[in-house]
C-alpha positions as CSV (number, residue, x, y, z in Angstrom):
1,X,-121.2,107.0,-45.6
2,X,-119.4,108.1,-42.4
3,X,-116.0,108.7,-43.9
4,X,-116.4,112.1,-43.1
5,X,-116.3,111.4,-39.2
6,X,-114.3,107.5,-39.1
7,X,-118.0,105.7,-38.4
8,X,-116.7,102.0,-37.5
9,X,-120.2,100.7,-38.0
10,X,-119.6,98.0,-40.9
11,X,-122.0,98.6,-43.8
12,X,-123.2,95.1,-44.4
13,X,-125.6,94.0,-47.6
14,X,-128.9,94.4,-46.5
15,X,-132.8,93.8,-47.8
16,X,-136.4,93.6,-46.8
17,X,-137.8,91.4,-49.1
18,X,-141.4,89.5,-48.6
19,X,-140.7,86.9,-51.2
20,X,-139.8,83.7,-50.0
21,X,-138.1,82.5,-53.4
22,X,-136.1,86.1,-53.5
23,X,-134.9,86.1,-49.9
24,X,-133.5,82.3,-50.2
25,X,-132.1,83.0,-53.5
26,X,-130.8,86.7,-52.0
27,X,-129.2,84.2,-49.2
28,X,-127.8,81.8,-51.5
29,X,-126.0,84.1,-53.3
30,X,-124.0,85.9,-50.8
31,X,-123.0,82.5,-49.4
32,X,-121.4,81.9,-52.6
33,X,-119.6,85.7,-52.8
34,X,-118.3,85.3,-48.9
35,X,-116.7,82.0,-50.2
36,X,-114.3,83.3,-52.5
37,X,-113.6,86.3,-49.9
38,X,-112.4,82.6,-47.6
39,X,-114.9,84.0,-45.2
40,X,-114.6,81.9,-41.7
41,X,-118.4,81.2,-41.0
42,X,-121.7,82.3,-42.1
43,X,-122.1,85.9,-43.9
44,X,-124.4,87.7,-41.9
45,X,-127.9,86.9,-43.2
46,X,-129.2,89.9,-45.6
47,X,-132.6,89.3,-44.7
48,X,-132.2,89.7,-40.6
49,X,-133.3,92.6,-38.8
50,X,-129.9,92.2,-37.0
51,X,-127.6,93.0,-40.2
52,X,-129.8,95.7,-40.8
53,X,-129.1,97.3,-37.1
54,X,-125.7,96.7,-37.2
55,X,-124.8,98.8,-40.4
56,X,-127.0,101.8,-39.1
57,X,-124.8,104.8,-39.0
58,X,-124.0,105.9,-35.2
59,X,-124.5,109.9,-36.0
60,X,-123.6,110.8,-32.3
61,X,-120.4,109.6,-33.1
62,X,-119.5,112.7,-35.0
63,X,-119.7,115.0,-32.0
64,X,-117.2,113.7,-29.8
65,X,-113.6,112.5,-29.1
66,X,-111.2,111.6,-32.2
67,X,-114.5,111.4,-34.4
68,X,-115.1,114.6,-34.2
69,X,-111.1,116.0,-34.8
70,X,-112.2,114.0,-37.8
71,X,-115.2,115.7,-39.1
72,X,-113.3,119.2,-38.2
73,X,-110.1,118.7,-40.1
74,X,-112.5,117.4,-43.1
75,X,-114.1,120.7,-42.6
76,X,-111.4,122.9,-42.7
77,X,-109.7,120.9,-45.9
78,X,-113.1,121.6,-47.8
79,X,-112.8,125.5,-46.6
80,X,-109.8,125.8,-48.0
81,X,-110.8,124.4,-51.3
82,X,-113.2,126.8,-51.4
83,X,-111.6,130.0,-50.1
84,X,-108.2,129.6,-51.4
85,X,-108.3,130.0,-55.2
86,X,-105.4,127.9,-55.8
87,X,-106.7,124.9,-53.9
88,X,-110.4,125.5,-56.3
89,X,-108.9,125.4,-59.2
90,X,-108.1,122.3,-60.8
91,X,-105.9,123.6,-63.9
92,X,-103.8,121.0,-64.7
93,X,-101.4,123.9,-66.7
94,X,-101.2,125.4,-63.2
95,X,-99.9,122.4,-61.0
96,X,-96.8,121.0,-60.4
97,X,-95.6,117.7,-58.9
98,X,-92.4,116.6,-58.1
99,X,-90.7,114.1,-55.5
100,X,-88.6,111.9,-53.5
101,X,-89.1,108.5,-54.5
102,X,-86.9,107.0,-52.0
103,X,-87.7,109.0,-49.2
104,X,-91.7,108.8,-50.1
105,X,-92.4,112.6,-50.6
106,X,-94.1,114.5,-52.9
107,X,-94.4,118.4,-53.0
108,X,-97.1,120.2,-55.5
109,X,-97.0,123.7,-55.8
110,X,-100.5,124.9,-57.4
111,X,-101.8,128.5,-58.7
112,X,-104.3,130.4,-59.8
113,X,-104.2,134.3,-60.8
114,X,-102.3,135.8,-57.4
115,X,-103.2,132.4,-55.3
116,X,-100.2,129.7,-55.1
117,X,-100.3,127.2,-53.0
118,X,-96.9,124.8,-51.8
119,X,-97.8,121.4,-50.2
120,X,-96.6,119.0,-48.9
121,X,-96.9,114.8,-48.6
122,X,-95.1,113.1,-46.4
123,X,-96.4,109.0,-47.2
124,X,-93.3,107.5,-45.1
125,X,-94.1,106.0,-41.8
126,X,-91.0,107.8,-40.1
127,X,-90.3,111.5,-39.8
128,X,-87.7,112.8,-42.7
129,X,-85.2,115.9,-43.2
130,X,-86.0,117.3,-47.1
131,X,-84.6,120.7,-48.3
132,X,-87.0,121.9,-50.1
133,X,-87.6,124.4,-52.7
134,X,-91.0,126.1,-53.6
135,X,-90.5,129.4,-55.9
136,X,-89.0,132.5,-54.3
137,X,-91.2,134.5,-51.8
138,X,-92.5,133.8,-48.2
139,X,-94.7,130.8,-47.6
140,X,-97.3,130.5,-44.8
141,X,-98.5,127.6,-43.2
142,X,-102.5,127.1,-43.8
143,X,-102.8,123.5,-42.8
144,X,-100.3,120.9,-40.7
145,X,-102.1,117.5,-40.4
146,X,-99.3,116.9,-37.9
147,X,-100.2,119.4,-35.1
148,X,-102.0,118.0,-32.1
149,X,-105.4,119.4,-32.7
150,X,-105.5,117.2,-35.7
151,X,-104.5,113.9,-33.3
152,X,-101.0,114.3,-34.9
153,X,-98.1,114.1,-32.5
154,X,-96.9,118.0,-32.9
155,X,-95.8,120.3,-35.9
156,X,-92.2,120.7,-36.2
157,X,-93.0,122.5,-39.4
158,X,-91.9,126.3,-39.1
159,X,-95.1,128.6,-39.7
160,X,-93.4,130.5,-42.6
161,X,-91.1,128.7,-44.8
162,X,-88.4,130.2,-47.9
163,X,-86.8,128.3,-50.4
164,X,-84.1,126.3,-49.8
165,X,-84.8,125.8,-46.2
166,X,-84.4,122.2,-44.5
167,X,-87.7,120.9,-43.0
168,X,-88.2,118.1,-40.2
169,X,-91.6,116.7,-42.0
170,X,-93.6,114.3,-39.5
171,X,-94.4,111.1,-41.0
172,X,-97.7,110.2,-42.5
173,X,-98.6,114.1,-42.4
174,X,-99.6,116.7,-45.3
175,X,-99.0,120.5,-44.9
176,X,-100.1,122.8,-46.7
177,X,-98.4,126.6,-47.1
178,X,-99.9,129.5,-49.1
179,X,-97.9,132.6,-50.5
């Protein structure tokens, strides 16, 4: 819980047990787990009022700085699931996937009655040059993780984009183009 804004709060294992035998035992068992993780130290205890505070969510969290550019670009991915047909419809007979193993990229064009969507993943740390090629017709840009009110360090994507064209894609960025 938190994805949705980057909540650094650690969710920790946590109980409120009145039994003695169950909270020892609770205790016990966790010790054991953390060993094989080669934990440094004690786990935190389940049964502390501590562990407990630790893990609760930090809501305000959501409402400012590079949490909330978080929660907004979440936002606006799930609005374009639902308002662009093409992104709502999950027709494997209307998607397409190719790529470029060595350079890390992978394009998928998907459709759905009139709706196509091009996009565009870009999982290399570095910026790379692809020509691309999405079907015939003008495409325009609906989504650049890249640009800088996403915390990305500026599109060099253009907004519309033809077939055959050679793109400057940012690295570690999606875009995604509609026709």
């Amino acid at each position: 819980m938190g994805e949705e804004y980057g909540e650094e709060s650690p969710f920790l294992y946590f109980v409120s047990h009145s039994d003695p035998d169950l909270i020892e035992a609770v205790r016990k068992g966790r010790k054991e787990e953390f060993r094989s993780f080669n934990w440094k130290g004690e786990p935190p205890d389940p049964q502390s009022v501590e562990t407990f505070l630790i893990s609760k969510l930090k809501w305000e969290r959501r409402k400012e700085g590079e949490h909330r550019i978080l929660l907004d670009f979440y936002k606006n991915l799930l609005s374009l699931r639902k308002n662009v047909l093409a992104l709502s419809s999950l027709d494997k007979s209307n998607l397409d996937v190719s790529g470029l193993e060595e350079e890390r990229v992978i394009f998928m064009r998907r459709w759905k009655d009139r709706s196509h969507t091009f996009s565009i993943y870009n999982f290399n740390k570095s910026d790379i040059k692809v020509r691309i090629s999405p079907p015939d017709g003008g495409w325009r840009k609906i989504l650049d993780s890249s640009e800088k009110r996403w915390s990305g360090p500026g599109t060099s994507l253009p907004e519309l984009l033809n077939s055959g064209d050679e793109i400057n894609v940012k690295g570690l960025s999606l875009a995604v183009y509609e026709r």
